[in-house]
C-alpha positions in Angstrom: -35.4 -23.5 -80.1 -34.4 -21.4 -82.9 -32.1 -18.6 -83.6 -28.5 -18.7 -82.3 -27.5 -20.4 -79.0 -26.1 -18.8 -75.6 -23.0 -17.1 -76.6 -20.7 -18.9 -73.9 -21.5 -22.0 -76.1 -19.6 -20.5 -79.3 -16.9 -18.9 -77.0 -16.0 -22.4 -75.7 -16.2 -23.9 -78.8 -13.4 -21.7 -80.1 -11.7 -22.3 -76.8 -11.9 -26.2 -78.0 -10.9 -25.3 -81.5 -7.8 -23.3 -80.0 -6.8 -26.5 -77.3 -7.5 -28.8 -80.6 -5.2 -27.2 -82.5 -2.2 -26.6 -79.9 -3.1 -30.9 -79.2 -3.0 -31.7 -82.9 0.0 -30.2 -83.3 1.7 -31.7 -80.1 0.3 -35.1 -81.1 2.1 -34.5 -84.9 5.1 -33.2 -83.7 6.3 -35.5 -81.0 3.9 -39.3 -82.3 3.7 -38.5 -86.1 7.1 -36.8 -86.3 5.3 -34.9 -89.2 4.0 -31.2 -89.5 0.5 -31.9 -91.7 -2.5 -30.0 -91.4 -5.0 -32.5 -91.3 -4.0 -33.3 -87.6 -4.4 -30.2 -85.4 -7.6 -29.9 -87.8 -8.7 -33.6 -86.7 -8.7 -32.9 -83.1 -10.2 -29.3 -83.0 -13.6 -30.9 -84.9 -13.7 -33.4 -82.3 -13.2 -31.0 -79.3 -15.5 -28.7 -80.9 -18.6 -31.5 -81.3 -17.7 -32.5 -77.5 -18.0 -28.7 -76.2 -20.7 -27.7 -78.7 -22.7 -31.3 -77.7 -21.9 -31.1 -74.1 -22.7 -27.5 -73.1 -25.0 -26.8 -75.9 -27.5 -29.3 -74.3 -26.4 -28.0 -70.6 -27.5 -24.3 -71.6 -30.6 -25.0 -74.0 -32.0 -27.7 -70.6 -32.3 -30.9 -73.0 -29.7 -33.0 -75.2 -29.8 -31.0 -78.5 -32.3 -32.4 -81.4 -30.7 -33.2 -84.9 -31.9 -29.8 -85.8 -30.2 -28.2 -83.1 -27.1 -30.0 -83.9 -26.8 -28.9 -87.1 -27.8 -25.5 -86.7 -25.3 -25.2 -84.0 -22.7 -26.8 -86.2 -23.6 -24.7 -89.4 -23.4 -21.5 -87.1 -19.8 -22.3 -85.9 -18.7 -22.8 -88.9 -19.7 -19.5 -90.6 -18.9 -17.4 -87.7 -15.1 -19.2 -87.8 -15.1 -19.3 -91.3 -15.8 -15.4 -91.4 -12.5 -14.7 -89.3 -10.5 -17.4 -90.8 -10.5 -16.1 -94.4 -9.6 -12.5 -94.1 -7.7 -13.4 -91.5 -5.9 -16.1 -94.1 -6.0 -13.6 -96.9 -4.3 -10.4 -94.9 -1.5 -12.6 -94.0 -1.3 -14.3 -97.8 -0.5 -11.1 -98.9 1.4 -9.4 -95.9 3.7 -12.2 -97.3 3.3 -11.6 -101.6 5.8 -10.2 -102.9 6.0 -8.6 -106.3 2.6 -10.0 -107.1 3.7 -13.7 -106.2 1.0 -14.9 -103.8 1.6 -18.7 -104.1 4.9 -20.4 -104.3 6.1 -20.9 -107.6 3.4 -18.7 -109.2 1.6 -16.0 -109.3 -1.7 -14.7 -107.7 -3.9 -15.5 -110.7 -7.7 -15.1 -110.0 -7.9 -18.6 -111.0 -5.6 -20.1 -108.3 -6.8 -17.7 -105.8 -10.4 -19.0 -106.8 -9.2 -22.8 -106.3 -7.8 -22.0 -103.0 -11.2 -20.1 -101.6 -13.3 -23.4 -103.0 -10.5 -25.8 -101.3 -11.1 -23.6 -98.1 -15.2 -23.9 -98.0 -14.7 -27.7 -99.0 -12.9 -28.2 -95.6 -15.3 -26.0 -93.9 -18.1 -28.1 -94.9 -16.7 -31.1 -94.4 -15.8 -30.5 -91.1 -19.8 -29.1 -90.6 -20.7 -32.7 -91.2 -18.1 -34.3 -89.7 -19.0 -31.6 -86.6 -22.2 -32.6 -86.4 -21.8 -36.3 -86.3 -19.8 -36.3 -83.8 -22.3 -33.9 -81.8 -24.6 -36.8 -82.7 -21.9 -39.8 -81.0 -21.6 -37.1 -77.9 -25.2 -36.4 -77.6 -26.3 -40.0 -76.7 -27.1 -40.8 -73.2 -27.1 -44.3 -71.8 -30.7 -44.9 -71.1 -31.6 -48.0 -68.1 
């Protein structure tokens, strides 16, 4: 197969990245008794490998190949990554004021810069991560 995959594949994975991150942050809030990213983050890359694994293989007919797994994964991740950042950006400065972007400085093209690359560092770590997990979710018990 190549190209993109049956759109209600992407749709559920953001529904899995939406009930990761409301999970994450109940999990943080009332176990952790902490308010850190990492966590609703954590669980919305595991939902989204289970979904994207799951009914990716369901709607293609056949557990997806490595290829497939990583396309799918690479795909996710672009298309999120596309909303995420303006997204991020219009409300980074719906909340500057006078200039100040970051707290305690301001909106230098430099830290601006460091803040995009932290962003696409996350996103592709979470591709890989993604995709392993697709891997874990895509084996099937053989007899």
């Amino acid at each position: 197969m190549t190209g993109f995959f049956p759109p209600v594949v992407y749709g559920a994975m953001l529904a899995a990245t939406i009930a990761g991150q409301f999970l994450g942050m109940t999990v943080d809030a009332l176990a952790l008794a902490r308010h850190v990213l990492w966590v609703p983050l954590a669980f919305s890359v595991v939902l989204e490998a289970l979904v994207g694994a799951r009914l990716g293989a369901a709607r293609v007919g056949h557990p997806l190949t490595s290829a497939e797994r990583a396309r799918l994964s690479v795909q996710y991740t672009v298309g999120l990554t596309a909303v995420s950042i303006p997204l991020a950006g219009w409300i980074a400065a719906s909340k500057a004021t006078h200039g100040r972007l970051f707290a305690g400085g301001d909106a230098s093209l430099h830290r601006v810069a460091v803040a995009l690359g932290l962003v696409l560092a996350v996103a592709a770590l979470c591709t890989m991560v993604r995709y392993a997990l697709m891997t874990v979710f895509s084996w099937r018990r053989t007899s």
